[in-house]
Structure formats: C-alpha cells, structure tokens
N, C-alpha and C positions, 0 to 999 in steps of 0.2 A: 652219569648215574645219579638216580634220586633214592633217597632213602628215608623212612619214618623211623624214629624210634620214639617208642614209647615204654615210660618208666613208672613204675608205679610204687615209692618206697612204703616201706611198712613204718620208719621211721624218719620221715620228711622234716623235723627240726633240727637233726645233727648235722651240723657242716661235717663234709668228707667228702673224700674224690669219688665220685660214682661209676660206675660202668659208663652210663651215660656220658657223663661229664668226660671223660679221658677217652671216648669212644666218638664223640664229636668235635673233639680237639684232633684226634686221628684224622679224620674227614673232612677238614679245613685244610690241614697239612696236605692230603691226598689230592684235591679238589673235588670231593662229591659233597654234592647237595646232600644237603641235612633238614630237617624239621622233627625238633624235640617237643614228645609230649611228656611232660614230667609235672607228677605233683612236688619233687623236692623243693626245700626253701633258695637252694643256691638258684635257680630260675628266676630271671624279673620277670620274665611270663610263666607262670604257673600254672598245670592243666588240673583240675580233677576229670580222670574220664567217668565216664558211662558207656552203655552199648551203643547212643544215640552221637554222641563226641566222637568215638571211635571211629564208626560209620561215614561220617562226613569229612575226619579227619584221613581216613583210607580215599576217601574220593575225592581228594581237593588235589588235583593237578594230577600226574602221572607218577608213579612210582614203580620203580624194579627191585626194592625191597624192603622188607618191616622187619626191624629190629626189636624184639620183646624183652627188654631187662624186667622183666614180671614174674611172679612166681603164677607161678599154675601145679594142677593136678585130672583126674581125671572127671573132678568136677567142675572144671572151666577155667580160666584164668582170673586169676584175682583186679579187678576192679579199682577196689578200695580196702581199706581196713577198718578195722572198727576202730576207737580212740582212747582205749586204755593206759592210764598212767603210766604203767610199767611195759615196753615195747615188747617183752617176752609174754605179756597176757593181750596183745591186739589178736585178731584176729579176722581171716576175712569175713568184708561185709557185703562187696559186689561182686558178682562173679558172674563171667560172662560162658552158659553154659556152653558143652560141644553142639549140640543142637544149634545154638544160635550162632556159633561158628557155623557152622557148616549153611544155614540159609543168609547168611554175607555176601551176596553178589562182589565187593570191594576186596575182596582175597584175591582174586580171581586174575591170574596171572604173576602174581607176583608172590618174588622168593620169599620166605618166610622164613628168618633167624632168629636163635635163641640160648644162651649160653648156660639156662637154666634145665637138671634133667626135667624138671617136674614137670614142663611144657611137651615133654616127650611122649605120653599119652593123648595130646590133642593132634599130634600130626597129622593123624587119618580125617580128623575133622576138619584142619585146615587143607586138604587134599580133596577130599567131599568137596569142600568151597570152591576147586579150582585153581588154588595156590600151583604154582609151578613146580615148589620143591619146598621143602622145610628140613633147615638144617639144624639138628639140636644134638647136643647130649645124649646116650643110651641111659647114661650112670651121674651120678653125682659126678662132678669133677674141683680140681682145685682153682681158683681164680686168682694166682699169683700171674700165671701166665697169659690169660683169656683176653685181654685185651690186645697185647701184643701178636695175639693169635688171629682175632678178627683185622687187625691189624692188616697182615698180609695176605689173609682169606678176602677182606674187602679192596684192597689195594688191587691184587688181581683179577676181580670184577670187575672193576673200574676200568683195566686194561680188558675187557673184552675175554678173558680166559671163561671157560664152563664154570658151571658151578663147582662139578665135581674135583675138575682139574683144583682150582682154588684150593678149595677143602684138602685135599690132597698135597699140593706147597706148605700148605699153616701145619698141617699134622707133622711132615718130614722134619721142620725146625722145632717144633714141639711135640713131640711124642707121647708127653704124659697127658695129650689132649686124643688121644685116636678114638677118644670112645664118639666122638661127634660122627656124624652120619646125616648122608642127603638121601633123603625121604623123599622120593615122587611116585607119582600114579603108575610109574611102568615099574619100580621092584618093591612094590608094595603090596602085598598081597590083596584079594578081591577088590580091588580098585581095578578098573580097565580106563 
C-alpha cells in the first residue's frame, strides 16, 4: 500500500507531534509506504505546496491513498497561510479551489482521507475528480484519539480489508469517532 500525506501547518515553527509525524511513524511500524509533504520545521525536507506541487506530487508513482492533514472549507483547501506574527491572526492564503479539485485527473482512483471536518464539503469535489472514496469527518471531532484510529483504519487497508469494512474496525474501538463516513460515487447523491 502507498500513501501521500500532505500537511499544511498554520503554524510550521512550533516543534510538536503532528498528525503527520505520529501518522508516519504509524506506517513504518505497519510497513506502508509513505511520502510526506509538509511545510512543518520538523521535516529535513520541507514542502510548500501549490496546485502545481500538488499535481505532480499526486502523479509521481502509484498511490492508493492521500492523506489531507489540511484544513479546508467550502472554499477549497488551504494551500498556504498568510504570515502573521501572532498564529491566531494567519490566515489562508492558497487555496486550492473545488473547481480545481474536481479538473485533477491525479485524484482519480484513489482513496482520499481526512481527519479534518472542514474537508467534509470538498468530497463531492474529490468524487467529481474520480477519487474512489473519501473518508472524512461529518462534524468536528476530537483528536485525542484520531491517530490511533487511522491507525487501524490504515492497518486494515494494508491487509486488503474494504474501505468500509476498515472504517467500521476504527469506529467499533473508538466510538467517539463514528461521525467519520466513506463518501463514494454510489451513495452519494447526484453522482452516478
């Protein structure tokens, strides 16, 4: 199994454990391939994305799924931020609209995950695209648990389980996570 994540901090100078970070520590343990894109400072390779990064980083070898530690909304996922002194006055500065999701040939098959709700209005966009499935959030949720959760949800991908089936093991050991949902073209409505 291959998987991209890509992370996009709002505040990239604070050391701390990232989703990322303990999410790719997971997946060594597991053995699934990994390729982090992260602007954070813990990185010796450092990404800034753009649409153009993004793009080529979705098409460089084969992958079964993209991992979004990103905030997003219904105006597209966040890019970049702006570089405000104070981390509670950034705000975004790149954002990759649904539009431009949806004409991403590079979607196109593969699962899409996301532990953030805000991503939860771009589904249909990543569905447009071709995406397989996108697994996210309905609601805000708490992130004490989320990594231990992806945890087993990617573990049993790994071993060949459904998507859903997955989703369905992580939910049973964490319940305070059920609001996540796998999003595909068949129960989604006006998608065929």
């Amino acid at each position: 199994m291959n998987v991209a994540i890509f992370e996009v901090c709002r505040n990239p100078e604070i050391r701390k454990q990232t989703e990322t970070l303990l999410l790719s520590q997971a997946f060594e343990r597991l053995g699934i391939s990994c390729q982090v894109y992260s602007n954070d400072g813990i990185w010796s390779r450092r990404t800034f994305l753009n649409p153009s990064l993004l793009q080529n980083a979705l098409s460089d070898g084969p992958l079964d799924a993209v991992h979004l530690a990103l905030h997003g909304d219904r105006d597209g996922l966040v890019l970049g931020w702006s570089q405000a002194e104070k981390i509670r006055d950034r705000r975004p500065q790149t954002r990759l609209s649904p539009n431009a999701i949806e004409t991403m040939t590079q979607w196109r098959g593969k699962l899409i995950v996301s532990g953030a709700a805000s991503v939860y209005p771009l589904a249909d966009a990543f569905l447009q695209a071709g995406a397989s499935g996108v697994v996210v959030p309905e609601r805000s949720i708490s992130y004490q648990n989320l990594v231990p959760f992806l945890d087993i949800f990617y573990g049993k991908l790994a071993n060949r389980q459904a998507p859903q089936t997955a989703l369905d093991s992580a939910i049973r050991q964490f319940p305070d996570l059920q609001s996540f949902r796998l999003l595909s073209r068949r129960n989604t409505p006006g998608l065929s």
